[in-house]
Structures are given as structure tokens and as C-alpha cells.
SETORTI-766716 format. One record per residue: residue number from 1; residue in one letter; x, y, z of N, C-alpha, C in turn. Coordinates in Angstrom, 3 decimals. Layout:
[atom NUM "A" [X Y Z] [X Y Z] [X Y Z]]
...
//
This chain:
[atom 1 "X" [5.283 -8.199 8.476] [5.256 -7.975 7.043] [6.454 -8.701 6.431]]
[atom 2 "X" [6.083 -9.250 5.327] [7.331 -9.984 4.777] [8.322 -9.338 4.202]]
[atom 3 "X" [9.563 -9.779 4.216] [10.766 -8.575 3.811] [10.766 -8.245 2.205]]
[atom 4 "X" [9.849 -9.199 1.798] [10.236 -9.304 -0.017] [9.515 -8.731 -0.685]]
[atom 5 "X" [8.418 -7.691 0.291] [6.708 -7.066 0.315] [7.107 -5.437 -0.368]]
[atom 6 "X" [6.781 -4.795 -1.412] [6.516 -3.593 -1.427] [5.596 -3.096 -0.467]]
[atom 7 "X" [5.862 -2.616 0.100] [4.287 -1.858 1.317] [3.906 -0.331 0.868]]
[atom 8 "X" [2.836 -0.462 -0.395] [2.594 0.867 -0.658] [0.910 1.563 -0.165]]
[atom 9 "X" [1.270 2.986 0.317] [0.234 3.537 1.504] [-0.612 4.466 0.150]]
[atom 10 "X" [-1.898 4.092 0.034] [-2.488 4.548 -0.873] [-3.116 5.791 -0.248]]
[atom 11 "X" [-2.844 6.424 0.862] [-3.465 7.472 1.511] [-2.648 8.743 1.068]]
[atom 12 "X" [-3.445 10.042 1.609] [-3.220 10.767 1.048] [-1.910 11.578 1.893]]
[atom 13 "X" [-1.149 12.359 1.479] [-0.176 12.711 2.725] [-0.799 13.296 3.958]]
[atom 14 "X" [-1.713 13.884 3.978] [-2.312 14.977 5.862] [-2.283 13.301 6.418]]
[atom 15 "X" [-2.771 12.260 5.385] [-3.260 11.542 6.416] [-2.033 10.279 6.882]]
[atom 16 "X" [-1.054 10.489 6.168] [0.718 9.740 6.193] [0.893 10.529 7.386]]
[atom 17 "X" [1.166 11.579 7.418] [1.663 12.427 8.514] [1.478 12.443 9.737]]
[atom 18 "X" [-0.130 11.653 9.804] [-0.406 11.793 10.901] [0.128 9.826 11.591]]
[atom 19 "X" [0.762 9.442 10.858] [1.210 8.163 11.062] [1.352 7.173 9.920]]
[atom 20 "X" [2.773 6.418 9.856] [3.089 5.711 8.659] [3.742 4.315 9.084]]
[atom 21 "X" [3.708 3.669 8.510] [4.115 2.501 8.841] [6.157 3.140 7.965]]
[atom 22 "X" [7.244 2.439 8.667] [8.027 2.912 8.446] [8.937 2.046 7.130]]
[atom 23 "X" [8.523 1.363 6.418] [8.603 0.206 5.206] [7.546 0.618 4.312]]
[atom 24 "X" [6.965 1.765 4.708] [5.657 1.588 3.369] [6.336 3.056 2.284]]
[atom 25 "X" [5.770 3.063 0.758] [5.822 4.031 0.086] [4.891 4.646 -0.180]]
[atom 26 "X" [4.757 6.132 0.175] [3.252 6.909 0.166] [3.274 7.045 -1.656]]
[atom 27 "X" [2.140 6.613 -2.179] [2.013 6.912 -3.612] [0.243 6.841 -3.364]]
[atom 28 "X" [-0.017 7.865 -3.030] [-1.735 7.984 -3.150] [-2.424 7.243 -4.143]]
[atom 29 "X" [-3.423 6.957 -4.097] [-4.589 6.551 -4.960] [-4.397 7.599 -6.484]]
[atom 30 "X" [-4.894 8.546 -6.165] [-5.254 9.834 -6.986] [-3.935 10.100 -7.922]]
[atom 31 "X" [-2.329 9.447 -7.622] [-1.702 9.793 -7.971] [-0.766 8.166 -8.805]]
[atom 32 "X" [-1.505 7.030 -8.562] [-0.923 5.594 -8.678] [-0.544 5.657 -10.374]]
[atom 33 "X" [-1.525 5.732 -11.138] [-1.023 5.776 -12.546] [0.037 6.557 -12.908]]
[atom 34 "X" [0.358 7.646 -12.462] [1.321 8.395 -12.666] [2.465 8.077 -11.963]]
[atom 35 "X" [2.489 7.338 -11.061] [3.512 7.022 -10.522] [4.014 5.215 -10.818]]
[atom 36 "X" [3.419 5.229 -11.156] [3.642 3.335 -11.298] [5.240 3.043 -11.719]]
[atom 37 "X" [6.167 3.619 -12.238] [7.572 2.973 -12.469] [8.128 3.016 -11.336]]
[atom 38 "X" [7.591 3.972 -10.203] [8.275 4.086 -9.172] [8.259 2.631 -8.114]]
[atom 39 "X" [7.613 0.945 -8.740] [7.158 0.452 -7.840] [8.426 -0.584 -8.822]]
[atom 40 "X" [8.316 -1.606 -8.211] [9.111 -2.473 -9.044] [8.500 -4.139 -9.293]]
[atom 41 "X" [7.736 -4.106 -10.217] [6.962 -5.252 -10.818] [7.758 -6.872 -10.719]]
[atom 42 "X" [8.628 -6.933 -10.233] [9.156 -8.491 -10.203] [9.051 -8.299 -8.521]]
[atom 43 "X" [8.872 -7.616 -7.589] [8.375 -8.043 -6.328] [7.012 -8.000 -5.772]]
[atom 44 "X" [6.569 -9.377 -5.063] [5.683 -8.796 -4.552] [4.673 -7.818 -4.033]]
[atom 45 "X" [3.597 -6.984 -3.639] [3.155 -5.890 -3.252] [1.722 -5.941 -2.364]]
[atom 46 "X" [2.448 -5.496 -1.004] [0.904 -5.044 -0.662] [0.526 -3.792 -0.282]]
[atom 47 "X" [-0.816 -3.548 -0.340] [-1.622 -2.267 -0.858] [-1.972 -1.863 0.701]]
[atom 48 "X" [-2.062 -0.554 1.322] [-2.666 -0.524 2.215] [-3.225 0.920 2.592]]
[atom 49 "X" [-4.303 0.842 3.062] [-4.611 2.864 3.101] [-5.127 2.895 4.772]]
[atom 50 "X" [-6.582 3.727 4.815] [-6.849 4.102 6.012] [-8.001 2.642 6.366]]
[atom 51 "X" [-8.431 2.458 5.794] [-9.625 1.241 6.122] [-9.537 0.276 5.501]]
[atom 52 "X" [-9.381 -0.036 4.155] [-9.315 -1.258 2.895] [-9.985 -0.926 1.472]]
[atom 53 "X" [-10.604 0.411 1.677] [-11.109 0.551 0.297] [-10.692 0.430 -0.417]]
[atom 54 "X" [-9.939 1.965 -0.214] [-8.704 2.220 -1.454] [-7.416 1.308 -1.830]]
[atom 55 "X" [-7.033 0.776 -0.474] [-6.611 -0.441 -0.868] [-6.722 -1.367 -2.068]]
[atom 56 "X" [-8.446 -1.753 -1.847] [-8.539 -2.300 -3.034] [-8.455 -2.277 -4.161]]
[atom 57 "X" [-8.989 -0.555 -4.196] [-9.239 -0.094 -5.777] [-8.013 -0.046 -6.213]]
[atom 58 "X" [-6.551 -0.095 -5.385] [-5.813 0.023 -6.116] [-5.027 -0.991 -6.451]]
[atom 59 "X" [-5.126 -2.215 -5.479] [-4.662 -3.243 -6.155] [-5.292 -3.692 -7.585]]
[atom 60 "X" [-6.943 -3.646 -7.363] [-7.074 -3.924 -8.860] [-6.586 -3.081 -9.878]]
[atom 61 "X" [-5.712 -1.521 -9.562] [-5.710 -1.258 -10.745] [-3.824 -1.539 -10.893]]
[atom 62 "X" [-3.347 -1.741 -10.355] [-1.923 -3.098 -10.327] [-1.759 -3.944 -10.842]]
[atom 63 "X" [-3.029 -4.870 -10.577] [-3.493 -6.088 -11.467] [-3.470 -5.599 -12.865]]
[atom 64 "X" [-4.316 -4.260 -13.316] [-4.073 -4.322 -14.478] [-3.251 -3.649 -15.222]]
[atom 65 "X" [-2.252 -3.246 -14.483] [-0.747 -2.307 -15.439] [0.031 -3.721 -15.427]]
[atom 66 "X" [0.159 -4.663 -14.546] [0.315 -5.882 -15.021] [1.326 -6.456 -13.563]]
[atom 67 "X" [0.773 -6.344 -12.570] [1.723 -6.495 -11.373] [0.747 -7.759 -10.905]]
[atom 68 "X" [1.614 -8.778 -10.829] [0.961 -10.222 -10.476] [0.767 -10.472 -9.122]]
[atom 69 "X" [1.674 -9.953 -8.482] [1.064 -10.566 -7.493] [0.690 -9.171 -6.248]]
[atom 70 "X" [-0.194 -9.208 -6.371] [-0.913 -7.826 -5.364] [-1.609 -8.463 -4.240]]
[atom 71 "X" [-1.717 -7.718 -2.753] [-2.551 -8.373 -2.122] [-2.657 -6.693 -1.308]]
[atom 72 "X" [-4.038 -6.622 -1.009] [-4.788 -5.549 -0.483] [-4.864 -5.665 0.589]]
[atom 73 "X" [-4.609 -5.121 1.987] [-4.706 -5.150 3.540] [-5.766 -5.070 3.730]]
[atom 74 "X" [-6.564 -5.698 3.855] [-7.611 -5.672 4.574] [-7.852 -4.768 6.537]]
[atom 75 "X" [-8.642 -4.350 6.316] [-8.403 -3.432 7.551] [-7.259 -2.407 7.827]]
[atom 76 "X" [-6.991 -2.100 6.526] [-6.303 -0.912 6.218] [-4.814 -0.867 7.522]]
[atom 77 "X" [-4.585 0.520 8.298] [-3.678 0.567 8.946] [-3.461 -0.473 10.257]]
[atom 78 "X" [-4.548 -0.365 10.970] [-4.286 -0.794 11.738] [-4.365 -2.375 11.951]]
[atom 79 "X" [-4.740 -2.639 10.887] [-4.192 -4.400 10.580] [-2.650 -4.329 10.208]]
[atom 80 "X" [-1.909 -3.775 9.755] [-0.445 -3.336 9.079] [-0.095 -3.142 10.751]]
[atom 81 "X" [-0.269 -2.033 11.650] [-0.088 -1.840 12.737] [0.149 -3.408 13.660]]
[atom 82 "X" [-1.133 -4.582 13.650] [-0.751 -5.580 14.506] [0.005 -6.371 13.727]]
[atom 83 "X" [0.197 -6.401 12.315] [0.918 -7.315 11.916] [2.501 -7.490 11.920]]
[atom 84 "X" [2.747 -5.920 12.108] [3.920 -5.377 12.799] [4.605 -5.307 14.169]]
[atom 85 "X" [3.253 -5.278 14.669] [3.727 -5.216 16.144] [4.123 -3.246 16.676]]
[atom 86 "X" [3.438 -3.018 16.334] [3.714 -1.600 16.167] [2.154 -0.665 16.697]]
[atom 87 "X" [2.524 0.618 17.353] [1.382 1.487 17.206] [1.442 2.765 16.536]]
[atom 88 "X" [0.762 3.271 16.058] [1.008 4.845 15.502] [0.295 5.755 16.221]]
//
């Protein structure tokens, strides 16, 4: 993962708990609008949950509070997992 990367975990906490990547910020899906100052819009960001859904849905909704450059993990954790070099 690149060092300049927000790594935010769109999952919900039971499911953080049960393993997290240790660079990521848990800000759920259900909870992203309400939390959005907590991210910081002049860095990069990628999105990542349990599979890639939510992932997505939430980069697009990034895209539109106005965060340019978003990119969604595809294959959710355990793509984050090999890209790390890491297991949970």
C-alpha cells in the first residue's frame, strides 16, 4: 500500500474485529457522510471493505463530497491482505 494512501475500512466494526489491516480507518459505510471531515481531502484514498461492494459505493460517494482522487479495492480484504504481504 502506498504511504501517501488513506486506507479507509468501510466495514462494519463485528466485522474490523474480527481482522484489520493495521493503516486502515474504520469509518463504516452507514456512517461515511457523517464522518467525512475525519478524512483529509488533499490525500489520496483507498476504499476497502469485506468483498468490493461497499467499497465501491463508497468511493462514489467521495467522488461526490468532492475527494479526487479515490480508488476502491477491488477484492475487498483480502486483496489489501496480498498487497501487504500480510494475513488476518
Amino acid at each position: 500500500m502506498r504511504a501517501g494512501f488513506q486506507l479507509i475500512d468501510v466495514r462494519e466494526p463485528y466485522e474490523v474485529a474480527r481482522g484489520a489491516h493495521p493503516r486502515a480507518i474504520n469509518i463504516p459505510l452507514s456512517e461515511l457522510q457523517h464522518r467525512i471531515r475525519e478524512m483529509d481531502r488533499s490525500r489520496p484514498v483507498a476504499v476497502v471493505c469485506q468483498s468490493g461492494a461497499r467499497s465501491a459505493n463508497a468511493a462514489s460517494q467521495l467522488v461526490r463530497y468532492g475527494f479526487s482522487r479515490v480508488a476502491s479495492i477491488s477484492g475487498g480484504m483480502s486483496a489489501v491482505n496480498r498487497l501487504s504481504g500480510r494475513s488476518l
